[in-house]
Each structure stands twice: as C-alpha cells, then as structure tokens.
N, C-alpha and C positions, 0 to 999 in steps of 0.2 A: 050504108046498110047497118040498124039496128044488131048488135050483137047479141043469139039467141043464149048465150048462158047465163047463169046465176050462178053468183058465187056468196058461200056462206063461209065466215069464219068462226072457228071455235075456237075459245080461247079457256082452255081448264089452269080453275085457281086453287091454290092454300095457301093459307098466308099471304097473299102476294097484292096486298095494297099498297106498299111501297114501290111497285113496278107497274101497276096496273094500269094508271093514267099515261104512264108511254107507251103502252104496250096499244092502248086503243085509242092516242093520238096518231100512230105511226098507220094506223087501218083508217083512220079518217079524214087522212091525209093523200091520201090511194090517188092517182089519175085518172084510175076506172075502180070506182065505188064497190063494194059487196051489196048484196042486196038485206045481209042482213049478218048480225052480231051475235054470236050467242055464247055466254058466258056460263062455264060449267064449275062452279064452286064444290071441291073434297070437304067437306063442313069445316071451313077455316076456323079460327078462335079471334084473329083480327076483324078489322072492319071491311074485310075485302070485298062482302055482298054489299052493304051499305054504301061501299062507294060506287059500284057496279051499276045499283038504284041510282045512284045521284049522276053516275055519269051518261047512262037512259034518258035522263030527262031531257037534256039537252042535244042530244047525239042527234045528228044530220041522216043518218042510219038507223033502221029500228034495231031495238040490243034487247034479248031476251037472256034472264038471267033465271038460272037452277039450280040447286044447293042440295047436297048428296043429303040425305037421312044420317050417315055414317060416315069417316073416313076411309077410303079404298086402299090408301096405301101405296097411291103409284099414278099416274096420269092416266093409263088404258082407260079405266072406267069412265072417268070423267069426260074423256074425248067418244067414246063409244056414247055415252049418253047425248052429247053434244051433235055427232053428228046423226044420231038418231032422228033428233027432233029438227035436221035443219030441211030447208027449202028448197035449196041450192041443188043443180046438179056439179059443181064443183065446190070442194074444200079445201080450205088452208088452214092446219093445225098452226096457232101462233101459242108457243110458252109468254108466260104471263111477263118472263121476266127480258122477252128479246122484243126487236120492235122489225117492222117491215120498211123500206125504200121504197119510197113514193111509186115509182114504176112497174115492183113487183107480181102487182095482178094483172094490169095491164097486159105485161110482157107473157106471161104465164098464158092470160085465157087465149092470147094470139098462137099460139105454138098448140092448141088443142083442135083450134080452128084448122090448120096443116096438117095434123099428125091425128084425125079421128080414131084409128085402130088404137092409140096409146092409152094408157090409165094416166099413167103419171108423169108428169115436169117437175123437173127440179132446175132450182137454180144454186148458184156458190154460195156460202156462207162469209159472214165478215164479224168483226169483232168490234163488240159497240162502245167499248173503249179507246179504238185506234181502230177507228175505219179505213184510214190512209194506208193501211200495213198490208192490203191484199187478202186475198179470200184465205179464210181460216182453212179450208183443205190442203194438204201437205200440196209442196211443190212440184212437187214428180206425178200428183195424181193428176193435176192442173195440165201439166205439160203433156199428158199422154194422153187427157180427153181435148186436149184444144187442138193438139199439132197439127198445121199443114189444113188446118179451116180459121185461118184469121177472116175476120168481117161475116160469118155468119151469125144470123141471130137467134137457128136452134141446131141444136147437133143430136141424131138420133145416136142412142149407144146400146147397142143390142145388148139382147140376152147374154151372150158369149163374152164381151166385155164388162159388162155387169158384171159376171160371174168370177171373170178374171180380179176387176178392180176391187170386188168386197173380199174375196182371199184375201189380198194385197193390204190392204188398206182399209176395210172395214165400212161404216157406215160413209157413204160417198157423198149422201144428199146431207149427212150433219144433220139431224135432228130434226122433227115434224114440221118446224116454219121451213123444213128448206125444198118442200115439193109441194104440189098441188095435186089432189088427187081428183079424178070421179067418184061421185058416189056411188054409180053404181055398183064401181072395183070392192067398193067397201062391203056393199051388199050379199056381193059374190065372194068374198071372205067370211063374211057373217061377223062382221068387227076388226079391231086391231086382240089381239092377245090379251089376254087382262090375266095372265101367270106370269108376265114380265114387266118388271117394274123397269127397267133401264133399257133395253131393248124393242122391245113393242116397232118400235119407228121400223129399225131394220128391216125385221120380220117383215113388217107389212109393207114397206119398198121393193124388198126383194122380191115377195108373193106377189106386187102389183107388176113389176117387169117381166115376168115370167109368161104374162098376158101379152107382152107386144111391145118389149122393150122400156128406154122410158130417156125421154127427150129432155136434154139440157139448155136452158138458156143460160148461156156462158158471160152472165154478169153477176153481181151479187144482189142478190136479193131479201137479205137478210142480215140483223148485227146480233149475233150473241153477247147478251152478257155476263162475264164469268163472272162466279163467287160464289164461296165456299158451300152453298147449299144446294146447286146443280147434282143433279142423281147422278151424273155421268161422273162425279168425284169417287162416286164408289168404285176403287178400280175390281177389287175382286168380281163385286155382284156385274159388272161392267163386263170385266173378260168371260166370266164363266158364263154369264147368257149371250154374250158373243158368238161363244162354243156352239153353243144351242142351237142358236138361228141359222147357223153356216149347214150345219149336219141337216138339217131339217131342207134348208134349201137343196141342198146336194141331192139327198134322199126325192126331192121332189124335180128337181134336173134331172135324175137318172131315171126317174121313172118316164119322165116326159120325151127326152132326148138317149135314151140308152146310148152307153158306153162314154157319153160324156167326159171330159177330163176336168170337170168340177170335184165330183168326189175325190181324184187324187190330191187336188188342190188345197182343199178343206179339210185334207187328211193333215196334210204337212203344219196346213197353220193351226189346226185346235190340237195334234201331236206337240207342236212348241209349247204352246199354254200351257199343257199339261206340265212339259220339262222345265218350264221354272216357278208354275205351283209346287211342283215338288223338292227342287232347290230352296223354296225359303218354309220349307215344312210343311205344306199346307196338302197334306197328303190327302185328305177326304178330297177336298176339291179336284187333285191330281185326278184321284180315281176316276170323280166322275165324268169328267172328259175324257177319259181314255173310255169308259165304260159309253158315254156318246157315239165314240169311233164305231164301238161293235154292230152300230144302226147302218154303217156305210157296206160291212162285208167285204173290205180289203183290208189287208197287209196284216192278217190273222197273227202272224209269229211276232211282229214287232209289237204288237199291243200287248200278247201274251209275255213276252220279256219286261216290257216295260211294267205289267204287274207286278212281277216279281222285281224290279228294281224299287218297286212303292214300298210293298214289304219290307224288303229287307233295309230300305234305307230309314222306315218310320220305325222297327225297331233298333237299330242303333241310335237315332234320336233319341228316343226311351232310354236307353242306358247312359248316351250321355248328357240326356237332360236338357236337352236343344228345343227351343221356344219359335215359335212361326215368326218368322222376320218380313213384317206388312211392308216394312216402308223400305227393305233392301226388294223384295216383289213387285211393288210399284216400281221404284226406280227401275229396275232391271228391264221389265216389261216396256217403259215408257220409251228407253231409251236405245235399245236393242234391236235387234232384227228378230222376231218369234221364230228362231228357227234352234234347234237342240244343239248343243255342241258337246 
C-alpha cells in the first residue's frame, strides 16, 4: 500500500555553507524520500544560496531555494516562510548545521499513520560528534519516557506528561529536526512565533501537544552539531524565553483543563530562573519573570516579596558597585537544580 503523505523539509540558512552539503546529504539519504527540499536563506553574506543552486542541480529530490530580502534575526521567519511555500502535508524543520539518520522519516511518517489525532512525533536527539554516546536528552528524562515499554516502536505521551516533563526538563524533543509536524497544526497556529529568537521550537511543540498529545519514536533521529554559534549558546536569551513559553503554555493548560497543576509547576521553575537571575545581578531580567508570574494568578505574596528582594538587593549592588556575573549565571543555572535556596 502506497503511502498517502508527503513530506517536505525546510531547511532555513545563514551563513551556513559550511554545513549545508551534510545537512542535505543526510535528507537524501532518507529510506523514505521527501517529496521535496526547500531551503530558506536569512540573506547570508557567504555562498550559502550559491551552493543551495548548485546542490539543486543534481538533487534526486526537487530543492527550492528562497532568500529573505533582509535578515530576520532568528530562524522563525525563515522556517514560517519555508513551510509556507511547502507541499507537503508533513514537516521536518532540519538546522542547517545537524543532519538526519537515514531511518528518520520513514520511522516518523509510520507513527502518523497509527496516531491520526496527533500533530506531532518526535524522536531522541544524538550528537554528531559522538553519535555512540546516546541520545543528547538528559538521562532521567530517557528513563521516565521509556520505562517499562521496551521493544515498542512509538510511545504516546500525553498532554499531562508533556506538561510534566517541560517543567522538568525543558524543550524534550531538542530542537526543530527533533519532531515532525502537520502542516495543518502549523496552520492552526498561524506560524511558529517570530518574537522568539531561541525558543520558537518549544512554543510551537508544546501548542502542537496540547492538540492530542505528541508521540515518541524512542530512537534517535537526529545528530546535533555543537559550536559556538548555536542560538541555544545564549543562555540568558535561552532561560528567559524559556520563562516565556512555560507561562504562556500554563495560561493556555488552565484555560483548557482548569485547575490544572501545570501552573503550579511553572510557577516553581520560572520562580528558580528568576532567583538566580537575580543572584548574579541581572535584576531587569529577574523582574521580568517574576512579572511573567503575575499572568499565572497564584502565589500573589511570594511574587510580591520577591520584588521587594529585587529592589532591595539591586540597590546594594549600586552601592557596592557589583557587576552582573554572566558566566557565575550560566554555570549556576547549567549545573544546578532551578529551584531557589
């Protein structure tokens, strides 16, 4: 039996013609083919459309390539144009600079065929420096969506676990090559977010689950690869539209599911952010997550305290002359539990 979908990849670029020929070897290498390429160019200053031309020509896959008038500033745009123009009733957001596992679509369009109510499949992430080393998602998040379903090949994770594991743990599917979406889902969002430069993914995984879940195939499907120009490096812009996405999702749980115990959840982990924003000085940012909270409408007195600890703790800084500490904020964050002590 012919399989009825189509799938399109969008691949948004800048600068990125040093990655670009893996990126759309590892799509043309696929099991089960897309039906088509489509390359979304932020107006690079390298040769990255040029090569995109030249890798067209040849491609076993048709590749259409589009080149922004402007730079956007951030992936949303580029992939919101991208999947505009695609054909496809399914998508695979791939960064320019990760590549896909031959089996990836394959394994993805089979788990849409099973799971018709879903938007989205995701699968584990890997690291394309050390693919041997196991899926780049923390260990414990692995162990709590696999447990006690060894040999299945998809695992439905409802709404309620969603909601748990992105408190916990934050973006779960790792970055846009790590789900397959419908397009439709995209439709009925009216895009990914284009006010978020490092978050957008989240946002638009969590919004897609919130529809009917969103189904794991529990191999890896994807290899990141790190260095130093990945947006996710920015940890500030990183945590604080974190913050963002969690409250926005809660706000959209509680309206869907009243009484929910999302908003408590998301209270506790963007309240952490906050407390050690404001440990290494970074008191605007403090605020504005604490001022994020006041969208939720709980735990009124501890927000209210905690303003008053911003205050008072950003004028003693002033006096005694204390500088925002980025890389004791990072470390702290990275290595810690987000929770206040």
């Amino acid at each position: 039996m012919t399989n009825p979908h189509s799938v399109s990849i969008v691949i948004p670029t800048y600068n990125g013609a040093v990655f670009l020929s893996d990126a759309m070897e590892s799509v043309l290498n696929q099991t089960r083919l897309p039906s088509e390429i489509i390359v979304v160019d932020d107006f690079s200053t390298d040769n990255t459309v040029e090569l995109a031309h030249r890798l067209a020509v040849t491609s076993k896959v048709p590749i259409k390539v589009i080149k922004l008038p402007i730079n956007s500033g951030g992936p949303a745009r580029p992939i919101n144009t991208g999947v505009a123009a695609a054909n496809g009733d399914l998508i695979l957001v791939l960064d320019q600079d990760d590549v896909l596992v031959p089996n990836a679509l394959e394994n993805g369009i089979q788990v849409f065929d099973s799971h018709p109510s879903c938007d989205v499949v995701f699968h584990l992430g890997g690291r394309f420096e050390a693919p041997e080393s196991g899926p780049i998602q923390s260990a414990q998040l692995c162990h709590e969506m696999l447990q006690g379903r060894d040999g299945r090949t998809s695992i439905l994770v409802g709404i309620d676990d969603v909601a748990i594991y992105a408190c916990r743990f934050g973006m779960i599917a790792y970055g846009y090559p790590g789900f397959i979406f419908r397009k439709s889902g995209w439709e009925a969002k009216r895009g990914v977010d284009e006010s978020l430069r490092v978050a957008s993914d989240m946002d638009f995984f969590l919004w897609l689950a919130q529809r009917g879940g969103a189904v794991l195939v529990p191999e890896i499907g994807y290899l990141r690869r790190e260095h130093g120009n990945n947006v996710t490096h920015n940890a500030q812009a990183m945590y604080l539209e974190t913050g963002t996405v969690l409250v926005r999702f809660a706000c959209d749980m509680s309206a869907r599911y009243p009484g929910h115990r999302v908003a408590n959840d998301v209270f506790g982990f963007v309240f952490g952010l906050a407390y050690w924003f404001r440990v290494a000085h970074l008191y605007s940012e403090s605020l504005q997550l604490i001022l994020l909270l006041d969208k939720l409408g709980i735990r009124k007195r501890e927000r209210i305290v905690f303003r008053i600890k911003i205050m008072l703790h950003k004028y003693l800084s002033s006096l005694l002359r204390l500088k925002p500490t980025t890389s004791f904020f990072t470390r702290k964050i990275l290595v810690r539990p987000l929770e206040p002590s």
